[in-house]
N, C-alpha and C positions, 0 to 999 in steps of 0.2 A: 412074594409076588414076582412073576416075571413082567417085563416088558421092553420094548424097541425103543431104543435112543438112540437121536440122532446126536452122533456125535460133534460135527460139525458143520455146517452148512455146505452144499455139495453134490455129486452121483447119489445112483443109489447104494454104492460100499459104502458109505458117511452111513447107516444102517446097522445097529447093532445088538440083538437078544442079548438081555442084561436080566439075573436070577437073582434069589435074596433077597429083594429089596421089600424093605417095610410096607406091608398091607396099609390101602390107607382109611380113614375112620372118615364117617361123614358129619359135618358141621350142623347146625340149624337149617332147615329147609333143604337138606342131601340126602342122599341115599348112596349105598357101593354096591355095587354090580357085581358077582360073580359072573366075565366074558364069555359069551362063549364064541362068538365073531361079530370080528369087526374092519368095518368096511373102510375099502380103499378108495380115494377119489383123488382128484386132479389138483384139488385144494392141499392137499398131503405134500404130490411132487411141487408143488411154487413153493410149500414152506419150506422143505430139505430142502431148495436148490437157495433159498435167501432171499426170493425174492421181495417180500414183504418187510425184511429184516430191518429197514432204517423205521417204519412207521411204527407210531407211538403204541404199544401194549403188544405186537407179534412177538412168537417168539423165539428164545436166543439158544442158542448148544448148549450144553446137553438137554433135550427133552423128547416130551415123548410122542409120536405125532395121532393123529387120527381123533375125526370129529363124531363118529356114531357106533354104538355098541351094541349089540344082543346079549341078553343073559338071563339071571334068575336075581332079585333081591337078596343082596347077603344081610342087610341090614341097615335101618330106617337111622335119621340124623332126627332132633328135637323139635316137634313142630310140624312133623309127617303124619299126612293123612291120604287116607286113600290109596295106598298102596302098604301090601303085604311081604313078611319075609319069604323066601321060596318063590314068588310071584314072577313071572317070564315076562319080561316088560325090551325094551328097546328106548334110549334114549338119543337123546343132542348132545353135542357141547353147549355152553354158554356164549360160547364167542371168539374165542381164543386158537380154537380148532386145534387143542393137544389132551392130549390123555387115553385116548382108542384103544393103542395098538398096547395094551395089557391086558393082564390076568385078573386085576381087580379096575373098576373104574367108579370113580366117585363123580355125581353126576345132581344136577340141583333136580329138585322132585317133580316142579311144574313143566319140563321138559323131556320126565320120564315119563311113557302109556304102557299101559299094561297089553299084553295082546294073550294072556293069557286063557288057552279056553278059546281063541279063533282058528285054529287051525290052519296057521300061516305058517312055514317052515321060518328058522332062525335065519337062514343065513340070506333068504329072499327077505326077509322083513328088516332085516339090517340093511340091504342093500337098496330096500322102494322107498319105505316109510318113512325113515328124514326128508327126502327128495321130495315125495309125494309132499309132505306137508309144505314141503319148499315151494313149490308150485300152488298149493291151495294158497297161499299167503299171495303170490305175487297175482295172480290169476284174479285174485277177489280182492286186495286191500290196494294194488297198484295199477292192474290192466283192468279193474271192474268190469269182468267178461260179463256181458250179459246172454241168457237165454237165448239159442237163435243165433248167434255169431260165429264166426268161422274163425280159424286160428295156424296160426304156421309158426312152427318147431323146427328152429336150424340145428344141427348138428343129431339131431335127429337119434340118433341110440345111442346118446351120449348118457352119463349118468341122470343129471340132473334133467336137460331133455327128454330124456324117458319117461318121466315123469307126468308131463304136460297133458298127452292124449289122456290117458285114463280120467286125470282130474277134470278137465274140460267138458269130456262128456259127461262125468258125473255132475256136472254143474252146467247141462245143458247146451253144450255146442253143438252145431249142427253140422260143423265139417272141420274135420283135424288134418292139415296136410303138414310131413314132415318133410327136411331136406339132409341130404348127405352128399359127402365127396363121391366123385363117380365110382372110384373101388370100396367103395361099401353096396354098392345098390342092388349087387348079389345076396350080401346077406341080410337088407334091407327085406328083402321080398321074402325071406323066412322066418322075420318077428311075428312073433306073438301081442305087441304093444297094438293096442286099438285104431291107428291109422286109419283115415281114410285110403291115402296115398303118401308114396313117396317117393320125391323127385330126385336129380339130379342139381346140386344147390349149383353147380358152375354154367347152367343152361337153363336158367330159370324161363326166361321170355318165351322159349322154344316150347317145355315144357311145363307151364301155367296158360300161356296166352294171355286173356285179359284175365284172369279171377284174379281178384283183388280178398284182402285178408280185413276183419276187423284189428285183430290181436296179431302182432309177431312176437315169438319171442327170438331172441338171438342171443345166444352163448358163447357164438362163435366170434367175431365181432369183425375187423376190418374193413374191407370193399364192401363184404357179404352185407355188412349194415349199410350201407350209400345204398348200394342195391334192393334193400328191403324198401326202401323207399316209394318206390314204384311197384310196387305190390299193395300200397295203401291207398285208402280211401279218405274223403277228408274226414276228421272225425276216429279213425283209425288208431291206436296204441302201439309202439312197441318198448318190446322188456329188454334196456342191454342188461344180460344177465351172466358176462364171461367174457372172456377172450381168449379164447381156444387156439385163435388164429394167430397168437402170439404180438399181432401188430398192435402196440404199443403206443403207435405215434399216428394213430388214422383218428380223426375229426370228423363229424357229420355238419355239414351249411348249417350251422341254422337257422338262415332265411329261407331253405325250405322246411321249415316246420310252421313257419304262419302263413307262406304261399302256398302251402298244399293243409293246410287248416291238421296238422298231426301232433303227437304228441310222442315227444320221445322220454322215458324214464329209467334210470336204474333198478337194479335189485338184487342186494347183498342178503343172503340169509343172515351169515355171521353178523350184520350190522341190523338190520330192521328184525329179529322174532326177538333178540334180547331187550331190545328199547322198545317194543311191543306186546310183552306177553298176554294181553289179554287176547290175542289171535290167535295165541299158541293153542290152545284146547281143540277150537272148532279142528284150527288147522290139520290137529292132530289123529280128531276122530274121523275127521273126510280121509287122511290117508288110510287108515285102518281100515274102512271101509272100504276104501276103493282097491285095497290089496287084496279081503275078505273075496272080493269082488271077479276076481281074476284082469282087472283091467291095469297091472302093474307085469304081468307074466313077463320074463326076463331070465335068461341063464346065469347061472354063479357060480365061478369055481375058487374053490375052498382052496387054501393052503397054510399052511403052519407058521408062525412064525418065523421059525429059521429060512426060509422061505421067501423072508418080507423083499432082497433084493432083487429078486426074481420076479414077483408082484408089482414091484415100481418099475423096473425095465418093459413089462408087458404091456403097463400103461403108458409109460412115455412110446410106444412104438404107435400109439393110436389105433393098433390091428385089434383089440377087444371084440369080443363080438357080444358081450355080455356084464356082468360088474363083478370082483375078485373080494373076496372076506377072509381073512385073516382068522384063524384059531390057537389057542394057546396052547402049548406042547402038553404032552401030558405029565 
């Protein structure tokens, strides 16, 4: 088996294709993956840089990063059902967010879906279908979007963001508006993602006026969340679901959440679908569908493992115009 270890916590050189290694077997309730890409996300770079490193269960050098996979079933663990050898499935991690970026991945079963037979490319279904479901979770078990509601998406063609519109409307919104820093709003206006609109997030008042949001989500976090504020209604939800903005140290009043009658929540994928999983299924068939769908449409460009520090440099620059999947050399 090949796969990327990080060596030590750090840049992306701390990044390093590692061969030979022991194929791994799957336990009770697992399955192993034969890779065929797998996806890069922002939760990747926090891990190689250490961020998470003091808190209890993250993890420590050498390991191997990446939370979702595409491939084919190489083989079922004791206690598997529903899922076949050869079968083209895409799964999770459990929670840990390490094991990705290899050749083989060992992966518990209930976080594995088959997409076998839908006619979704590998490397866009690695790249929606965790996200998507990430979204169906928060959408339906934390912001209870109902029918009819409007919704706004900060950071707007971000991974996890990208997500939001498609699932929304599949679940009945009425108006999806997304936001971006002003040097994206060029390449804003050439997605493919189901938008209603999208704005400029540093000139929101100019460019909303008064529309107010039932649902926000925010990934990004800092000001941009004080700010969301005034875009709600009483009654209103928002998701922090990130912090993009790196500001670490920003607070939201919260004596404006019972003087403006709102409600603010978290939502961790890695923390709520594993202490959840009976969510995990619906969650899972709505993203599948909603990719079947074309309401996840997104660029992805492919590169090799040797490659991976290349891949992490592209995403810390923020310039992405799309989401980047990793394949294993031949």
């Amino acid at each position: 088996m090949q796969a990327v270890h990080t060596l030590r916590f750090g840049d992306p050189t701390v990044l390093d294709v590692v061969t030979g290694l022991p194929d791994p077997e799957p336990g009770p309730g697992e399955v192993t993956i034969d890779v065929s890409h797998s996806a890069v996300g922002l939760i990747d770079l926090l891990l190689r840089e250490g961020r998470f490193k003091d808190h209890p269960g993250m993890p420590q050098p050498p390991f191997v990063p990446g939370l979702e996979v595409a491939g084919t079933i190489r083989a079922l663990g004791p206690g598997v059902s529903g899922l076949s050898t050869g079968e083209q499935v895409v799964a999770l991690s459990a929670g840990s967010g390490t094991g990705g970026y290899a050749s083989v991945y060992r992966a518990q079963a209930p976080l594995t879906v088959s997409i076998e037979g839908r006619g979704i490319d590998a490397a866009l279904a690695v790249s929606v279908i965790p996200n998507a479901a990430m979204a169906h979770a928060a959408l339906t078990q934390v912001a209870h979007l109902a029918e009819g509601e409007s919704v706004l998406v900060h950071g707007a063609l971000g991974g996890l963001s990208a997500a939001f519109p498609g699932i929304a409307k599949q679940l009945g919104a009425a108006r999806v508006v997304g936001t971006v820093r002003p040097g994206r709003l060029a390449v804003a206006e050439a997605t493919r993602l189901p938008y209603d609109r999208i704005v400029d997030s540093t000139d929101l008042h100019n460019a909303l006026g008064d529309e107010k949001f039932d649902v926000v989500i925010d990934p990004v976090g800092g000001t941009l969340r004080t700010l969301s504020l005034d875009l709600m209604t009483p009654g209103s939800r928002l998701i922090a679901a990130g912090n993009a903005s790196d500001d670490w140290g920003h607070q939201v009043d919260t004596n404006q959440l019972w003087l403006r009658s709102v409600t603010v929540s978290g939502f961790n994928a890695g923390a709520f679908l594993p202490t959840h999983p009976r969510f995990v299924p619906a969650a899972l068939a709505a993203a599948i569908e909603a990719s079947a769908a074309g309401l996840m449409e997104t660029d992805v460009d492919v590169l090799p493992f040797s490659q991976v520090v290349t891949a992490h440099r592209r995403m810390e620059s923020r310039d992405l115009h799309g989401r980047i999947a990793l394949t294993p050399e031949p």
